[in-house]
C-alpha positions in Angstrom: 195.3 183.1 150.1 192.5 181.5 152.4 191.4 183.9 155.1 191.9 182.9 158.5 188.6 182.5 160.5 188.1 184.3 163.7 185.9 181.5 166.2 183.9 182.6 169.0 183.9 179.9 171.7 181.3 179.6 174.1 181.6 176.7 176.8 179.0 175.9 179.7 180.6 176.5 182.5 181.7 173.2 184.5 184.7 171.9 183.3 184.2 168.9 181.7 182.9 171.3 179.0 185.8 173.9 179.2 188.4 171.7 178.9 187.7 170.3 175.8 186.8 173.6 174.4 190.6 175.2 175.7 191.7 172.0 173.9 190.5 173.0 170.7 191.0 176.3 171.2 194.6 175.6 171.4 194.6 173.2 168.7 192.7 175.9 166.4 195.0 179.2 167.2 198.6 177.0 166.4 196.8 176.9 163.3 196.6 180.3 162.6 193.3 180.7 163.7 191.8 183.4 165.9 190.3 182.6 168.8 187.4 184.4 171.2 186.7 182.6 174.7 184.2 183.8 175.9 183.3 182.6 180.1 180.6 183.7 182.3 182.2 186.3 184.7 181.9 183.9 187.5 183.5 181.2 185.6 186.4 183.0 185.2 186.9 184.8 188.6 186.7 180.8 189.5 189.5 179.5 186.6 191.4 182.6 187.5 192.0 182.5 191.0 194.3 178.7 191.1 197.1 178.1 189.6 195.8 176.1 187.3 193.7 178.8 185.9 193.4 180.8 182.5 197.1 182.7 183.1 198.4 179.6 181.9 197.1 180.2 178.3 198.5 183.7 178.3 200.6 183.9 174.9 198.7 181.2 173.5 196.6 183.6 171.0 193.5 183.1 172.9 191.4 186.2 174.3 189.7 186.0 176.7 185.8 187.5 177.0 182.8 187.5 180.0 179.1 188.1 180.1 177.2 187.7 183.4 175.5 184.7 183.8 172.9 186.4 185.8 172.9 185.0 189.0 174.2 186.4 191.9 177.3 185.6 194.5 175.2 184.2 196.7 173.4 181.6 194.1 174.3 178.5 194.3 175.7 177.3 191.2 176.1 173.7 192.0 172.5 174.0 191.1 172.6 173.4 187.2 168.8 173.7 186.3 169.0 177.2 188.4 172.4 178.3 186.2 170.8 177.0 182.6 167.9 179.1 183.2 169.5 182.3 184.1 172.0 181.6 181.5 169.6 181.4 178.8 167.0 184.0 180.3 170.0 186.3 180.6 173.0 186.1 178.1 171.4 185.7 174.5 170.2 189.3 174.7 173.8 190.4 175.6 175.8 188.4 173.1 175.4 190.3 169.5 176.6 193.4 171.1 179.5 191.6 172.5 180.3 190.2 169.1 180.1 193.9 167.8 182.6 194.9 170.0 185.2 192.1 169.7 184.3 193.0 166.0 185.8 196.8 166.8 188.6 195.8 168.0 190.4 194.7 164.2 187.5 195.5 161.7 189.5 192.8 158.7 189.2 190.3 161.7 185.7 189.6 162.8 184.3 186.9 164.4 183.4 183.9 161.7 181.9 180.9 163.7 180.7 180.7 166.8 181.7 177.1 168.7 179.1 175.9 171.7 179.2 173.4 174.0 175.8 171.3 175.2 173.9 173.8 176.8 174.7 176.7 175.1 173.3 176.3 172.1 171.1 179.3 172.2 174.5 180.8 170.7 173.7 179.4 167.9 170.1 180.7 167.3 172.2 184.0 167.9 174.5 183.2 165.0 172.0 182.6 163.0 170.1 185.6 162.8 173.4 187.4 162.7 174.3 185.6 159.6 177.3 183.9 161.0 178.1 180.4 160.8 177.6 177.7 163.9 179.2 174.4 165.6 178.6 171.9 168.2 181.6 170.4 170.0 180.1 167.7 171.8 181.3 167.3 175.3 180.7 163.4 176.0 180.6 160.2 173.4 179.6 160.4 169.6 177.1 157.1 171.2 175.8 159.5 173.7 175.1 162.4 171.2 173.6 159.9 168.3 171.2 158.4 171.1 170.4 161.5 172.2 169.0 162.9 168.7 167.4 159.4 168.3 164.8 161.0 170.8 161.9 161.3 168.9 162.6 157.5 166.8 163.1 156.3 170.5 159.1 158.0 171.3 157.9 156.9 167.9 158.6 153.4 168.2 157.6 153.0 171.8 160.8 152.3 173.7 160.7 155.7 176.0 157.5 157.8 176.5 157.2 161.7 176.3 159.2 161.8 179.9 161.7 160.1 178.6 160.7 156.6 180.9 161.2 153.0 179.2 158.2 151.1 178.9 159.9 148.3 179.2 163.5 147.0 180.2 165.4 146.3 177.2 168.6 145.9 175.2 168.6 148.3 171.8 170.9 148.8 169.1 170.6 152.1 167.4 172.1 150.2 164.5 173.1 146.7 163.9 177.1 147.6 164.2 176.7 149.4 167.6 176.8 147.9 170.7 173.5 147.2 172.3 172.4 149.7 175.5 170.7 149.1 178.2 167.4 151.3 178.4 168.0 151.9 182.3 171.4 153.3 181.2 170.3 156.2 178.7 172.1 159.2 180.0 168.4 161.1 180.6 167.8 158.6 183.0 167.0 159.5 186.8 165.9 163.2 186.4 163.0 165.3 186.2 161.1 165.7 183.1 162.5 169.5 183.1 166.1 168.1 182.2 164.4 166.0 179.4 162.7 168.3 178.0 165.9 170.9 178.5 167.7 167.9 176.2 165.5 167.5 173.5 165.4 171.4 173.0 168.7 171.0 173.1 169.1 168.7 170.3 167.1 170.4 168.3 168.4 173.6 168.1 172.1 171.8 167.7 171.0 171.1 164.0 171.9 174.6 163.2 175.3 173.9 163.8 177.0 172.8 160.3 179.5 170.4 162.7 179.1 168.1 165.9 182.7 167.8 166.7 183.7 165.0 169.0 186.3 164.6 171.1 186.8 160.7 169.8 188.1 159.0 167.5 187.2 156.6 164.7 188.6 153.4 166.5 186.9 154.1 169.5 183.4 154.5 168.2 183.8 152.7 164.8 179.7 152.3 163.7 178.8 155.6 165.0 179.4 157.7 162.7 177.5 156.8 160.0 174.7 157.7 161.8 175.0 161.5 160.6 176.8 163.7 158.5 177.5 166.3 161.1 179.7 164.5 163.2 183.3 164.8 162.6 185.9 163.0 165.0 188.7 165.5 166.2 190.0 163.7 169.0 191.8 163.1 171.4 191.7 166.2 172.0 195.4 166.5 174.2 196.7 170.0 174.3 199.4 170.0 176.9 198.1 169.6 181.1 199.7 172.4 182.3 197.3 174.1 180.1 194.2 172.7 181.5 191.9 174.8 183.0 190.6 174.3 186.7 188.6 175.3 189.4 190.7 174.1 191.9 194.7 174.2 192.1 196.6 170.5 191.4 198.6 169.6 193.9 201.7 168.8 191.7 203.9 167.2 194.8 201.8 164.1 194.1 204.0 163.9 190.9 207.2 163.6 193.2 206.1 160.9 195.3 204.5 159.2 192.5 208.3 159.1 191.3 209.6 157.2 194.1 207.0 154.3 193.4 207.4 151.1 191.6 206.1 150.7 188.2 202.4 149.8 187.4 202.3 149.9 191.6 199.6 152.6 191.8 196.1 153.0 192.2 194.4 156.5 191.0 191.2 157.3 192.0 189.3 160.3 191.1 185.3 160.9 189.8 185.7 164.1 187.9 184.8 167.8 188.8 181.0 167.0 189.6 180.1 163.6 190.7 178.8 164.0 194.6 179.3 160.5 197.0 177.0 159.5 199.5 178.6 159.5 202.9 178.4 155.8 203.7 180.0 155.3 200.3 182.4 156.9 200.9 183.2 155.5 204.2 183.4 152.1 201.8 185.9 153.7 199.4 188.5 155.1 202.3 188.3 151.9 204.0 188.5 149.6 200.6 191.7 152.0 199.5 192.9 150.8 202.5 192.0 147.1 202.3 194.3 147.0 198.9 197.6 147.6 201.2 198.6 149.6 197.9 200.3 152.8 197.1 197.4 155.4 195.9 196.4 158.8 194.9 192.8 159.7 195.6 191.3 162.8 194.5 188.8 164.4 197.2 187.3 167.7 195.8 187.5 170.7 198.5 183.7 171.0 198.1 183.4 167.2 198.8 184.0 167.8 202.3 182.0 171.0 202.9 180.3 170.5 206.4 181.8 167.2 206.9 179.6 165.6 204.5 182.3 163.9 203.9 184.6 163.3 206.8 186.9 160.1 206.6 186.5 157.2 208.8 188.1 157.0 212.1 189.2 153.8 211.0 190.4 155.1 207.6 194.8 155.0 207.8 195.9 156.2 203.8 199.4 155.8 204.9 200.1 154.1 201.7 199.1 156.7 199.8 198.1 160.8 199.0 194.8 162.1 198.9 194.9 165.5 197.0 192.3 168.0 196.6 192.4 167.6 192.8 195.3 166.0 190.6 197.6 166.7 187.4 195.8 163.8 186.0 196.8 163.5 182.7 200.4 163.5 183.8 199.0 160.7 186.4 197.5 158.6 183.7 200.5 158.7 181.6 202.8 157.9 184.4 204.8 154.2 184.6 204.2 153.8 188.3 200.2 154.0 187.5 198.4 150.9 188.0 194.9 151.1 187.2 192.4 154.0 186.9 189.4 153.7 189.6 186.6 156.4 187.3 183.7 157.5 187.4 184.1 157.0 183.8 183.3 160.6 182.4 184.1 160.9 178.4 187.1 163.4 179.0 188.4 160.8 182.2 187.9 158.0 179.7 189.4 159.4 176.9 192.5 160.3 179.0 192.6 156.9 180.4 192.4 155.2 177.3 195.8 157.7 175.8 197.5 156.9 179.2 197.0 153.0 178.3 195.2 152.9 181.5 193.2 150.1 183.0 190.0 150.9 184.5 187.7 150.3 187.7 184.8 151.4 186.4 182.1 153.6 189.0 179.7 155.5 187.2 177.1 157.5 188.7 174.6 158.8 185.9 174.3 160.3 182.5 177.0 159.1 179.9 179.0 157.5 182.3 176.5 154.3 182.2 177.1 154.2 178.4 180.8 154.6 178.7 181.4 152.3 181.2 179.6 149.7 178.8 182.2 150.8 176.0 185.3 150.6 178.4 183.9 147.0 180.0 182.3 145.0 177.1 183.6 146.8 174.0 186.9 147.6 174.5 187.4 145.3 177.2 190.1 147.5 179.0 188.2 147.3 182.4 185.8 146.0 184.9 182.6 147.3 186.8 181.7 147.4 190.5 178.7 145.5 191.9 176.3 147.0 194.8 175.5 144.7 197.7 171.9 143.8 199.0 172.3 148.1 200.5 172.9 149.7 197.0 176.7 150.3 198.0 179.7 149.4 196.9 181.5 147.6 199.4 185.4 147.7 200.6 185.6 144.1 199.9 184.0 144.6 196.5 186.5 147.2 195.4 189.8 145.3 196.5 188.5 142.3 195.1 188.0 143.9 191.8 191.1 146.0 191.5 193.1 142.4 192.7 190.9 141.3 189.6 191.8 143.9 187.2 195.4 144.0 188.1 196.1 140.2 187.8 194.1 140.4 184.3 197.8 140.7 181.5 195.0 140.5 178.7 193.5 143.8 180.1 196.4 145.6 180.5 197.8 144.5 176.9 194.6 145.7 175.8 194.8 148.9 177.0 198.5 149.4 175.4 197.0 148.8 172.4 194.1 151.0 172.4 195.7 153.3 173.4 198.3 153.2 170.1 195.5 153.0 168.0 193.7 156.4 169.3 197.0 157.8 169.4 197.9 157.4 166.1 194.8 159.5 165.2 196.5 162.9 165.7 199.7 161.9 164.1 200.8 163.3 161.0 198.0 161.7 158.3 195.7 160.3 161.3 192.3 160.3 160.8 191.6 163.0 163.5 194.3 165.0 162.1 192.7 165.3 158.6 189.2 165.8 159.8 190.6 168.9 161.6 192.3 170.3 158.2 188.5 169.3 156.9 186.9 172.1 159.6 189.6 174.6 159.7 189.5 174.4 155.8 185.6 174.7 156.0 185.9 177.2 158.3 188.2 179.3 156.0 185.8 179.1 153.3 183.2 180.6 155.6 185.6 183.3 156.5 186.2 184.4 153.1 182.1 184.3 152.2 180.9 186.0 155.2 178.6 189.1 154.7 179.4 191.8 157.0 175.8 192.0 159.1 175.1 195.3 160.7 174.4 195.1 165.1 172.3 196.8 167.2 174.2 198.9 169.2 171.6 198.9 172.6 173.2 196.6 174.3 175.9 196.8 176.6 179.3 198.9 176.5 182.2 196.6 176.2 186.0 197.5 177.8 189.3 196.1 178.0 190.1 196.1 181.3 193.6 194.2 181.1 195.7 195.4 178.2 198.3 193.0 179.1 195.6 189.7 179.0 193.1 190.9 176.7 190.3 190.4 178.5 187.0 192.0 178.0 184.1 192.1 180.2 180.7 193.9 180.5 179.6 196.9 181.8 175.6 197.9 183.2 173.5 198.6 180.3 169.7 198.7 179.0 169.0 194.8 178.6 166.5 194.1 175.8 165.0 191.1 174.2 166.9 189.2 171.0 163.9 189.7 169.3 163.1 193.3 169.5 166.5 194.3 168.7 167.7 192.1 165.9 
């Protein structure tokens, strides 16, 4: 009888890499498995406190575990290089005595595999040393991840330098089945040397994870994959939405009204959890939603309009439509009165757009999004892109134009239907997703029953349940010592 494995999962903490990992999670514990989540405190004070937030996943077989991430309340942790750093200055002396604890609690069930997301891979140098087993689950495309550990072929044969800069413009193919990228589009591109360097540490130590899991699927990404061994296609990844973690509360009521509108009528707009719009942009946007004379729903983050950075335009109406300060979306995307998707074209939007047979206005701002876009555009050919004017913004009459484009375009729309069938079918009953999943957990099982049992240094920090009824664990003060001196 195979042993079941016990994961510890470790997400960054913005959502676009907690979502997927709840997903999983999910996914892994209704197959017996058991499952450790593990959240910076702050993290989950945030999921916690909407109604959207980790109460939903009570019953579900998930626990639910926090270390400090080392900042303080007043840090401001929109500032990512400021959180990485404390994270990894702070948590990886912290974590093997967490893992000895969760080990305490059922001594024939202890902690197996540890799953990371981008960012967090110093887990995994933890694991290690500990003697337990390690994987990646990769938060944007399989492209993005393959380009990414193409780093050093990309310095060797000239295309970027050591900062990560193009010498030249240019079109590559990382192999001759993949589409060609633009080299102003790699997802490094526009920051600091710091995030490049952050990144190609980051690749590195994500070889000693036996797995890159991806939230895609073989239709989607078809030449990818041969690229490596590691990288196993699990997706989509579609636990149910009233599961999905947030840090804001979805106006559901949007689903009511959305009822009461003709099919294939409306226009969704929404640019993920992070994505920050210049003022004058979005001026554009609120008067362009207006231009279409359509019904809409347009997602305006609570933090997008912190000291009015954000205020509307005086000449800005929206009686067609709702703005909401953030969205049921997948219910959204999957909905017959949806017309077309207006994204800033993150892997986990595009993904859900592409299983909701979406079309898509494509708006990226940076990283992955440039690659996607290209995928969603001139691969799949289930969208369009925006154009900038002679200013560098997107213009009202630029946006109605295109969505008038988009929505007249049947060939789109059919296309769209029929990707999304064929990523669908993926996590059916014999998919391709489906059995790649049986392939980890089975791997995973194997690893469960082989494990040695390594001893921990106890000088860490003292562990408690403080919430019997939830399960949740969290730390207490302690001595804080270096990794290497106690392991």
């Amino acid at each position: 009888m195979a042993i079941s494995p016990h994961f510890l999962v470790i997400p960054y903490p913005v959502l676009g890499h907690v979502n997927p990992l709840v997903q999983l999670s999910q996914i892994l514990a209704k197959h017996g498995c058991s499952i450790t989540f593990l959240n910076t405190e702050f993290s989950h004070k945030r999921l916690n406190a909407t109604g959207a937030g980790l109460d939903n996943l009570k019953g579900s077989g998930i626990r639910f575990v926090t270390l400090p991430d080392g900042l303080g309340p007043e840090d401001d942790r929109s500032d990512q290089k400021k959180v990485v750093r404390s994270i990894k200055t702070n948590m990886p002396s912290m974590l093997p005595k967490l893992i000895q604890d969760v080990n305490a609690l059922d001594v024939n069930n202890k902690i197996t595999c540890i799953v990371v997301t981008l960012s967090m891979t110093w887990a995994l140098k933890v694991a290690h040393t500990l003697g337990i087993k390690g994987t990646l689950l990769w938060p944007a495309s399989a492209t993005t991840l393959v380009l990414c550990d193409c780093i050093p072929r990309l310095i060797d044969d000239g295309v970027i330098d050591s900062y990560g800069i193009p010498g030249r413009r240019q079109k590559i193919q990382l192999s001759p089945n993949m589409p060609s990228m633009d080299t102003e589009n790699f997802p490094w591109r526009g920051h600091e040397k710091l995030h490049f360097d952050h990144l190609v540490q980051e690749m590195q130590t994500m070889k000693l994870g036996e797995w890159w899991l991806c939230n895609t699927t073989y239709n989607l990404e078809p030449a990818v994959f041969s690229m490596s061994p590691r990288l196993l296609p699990i997706g989509p990844l579609m636990a149910s939405d009233s599961n999905k973690s947030s840090f804001w509360e979805e106006d559901t009521s949007c689903l009511e009204w959305l009822d009461e509108q003709l099919p294939q009528s409306v226009v969704y707009v929404s640019f993920g959890s992070m994505a920050v719009m210049d003022p004058n942009q979005f001026n554009e946007l609120a008067l362009g939603i207006d231009l279409l004379k359509k019904p809409f729903i347009w997602v305006v983050r609570p933090n997008d309009n912190k000291v009015n950075i954000n205020a509307y335009p005086h000449d800005f109406h929206g009686k067609r439509g709702r703005t909401v300060a953030w969205a049921p979306q997948k219910k959204i995307l999957n909905h017959p009165a949806l017309a077309c998707f207006i994204s800033h074209c993150g892997w986990n939007s595009t993904v859900e757009g592409v299983c909701g047979g979406t079309p898509f206005l494509c708006w990226p701002f940076a990283k992955d999004q440039l690659v996607n876009k290209s995928y969603i555009c001139d691969v799949w050919k289930v969208g369009v892109g925006l154009d900038k004017d002679e200013n560098g913004l997107i213009s009202k009459e630029e946006i109605k134009n295109k969505v008038e484009q988009l929505l007249g375009d049947q060939n789109i729309k059919a296309r769209s239907l029929r990707m999304k069938e064929l990523t669908m079918n993926n996590i059916s009953k014999g998919g391709q997703s489906s059995k790649n999943l049986e392939k980890f957990i089975k791997w995973a099982q194997d690893v469960a029953s082989q494990t040695l049992q390594v001893p921990y240094n106890t000088h860490y920090y003292n562990i408690t349940c403080d919430d019997p009824h939830t399960n949740l664990l969290s730390t207490t003060d302690g001595q804080k010592v270096s990794l290497e001196a106690e392991i």
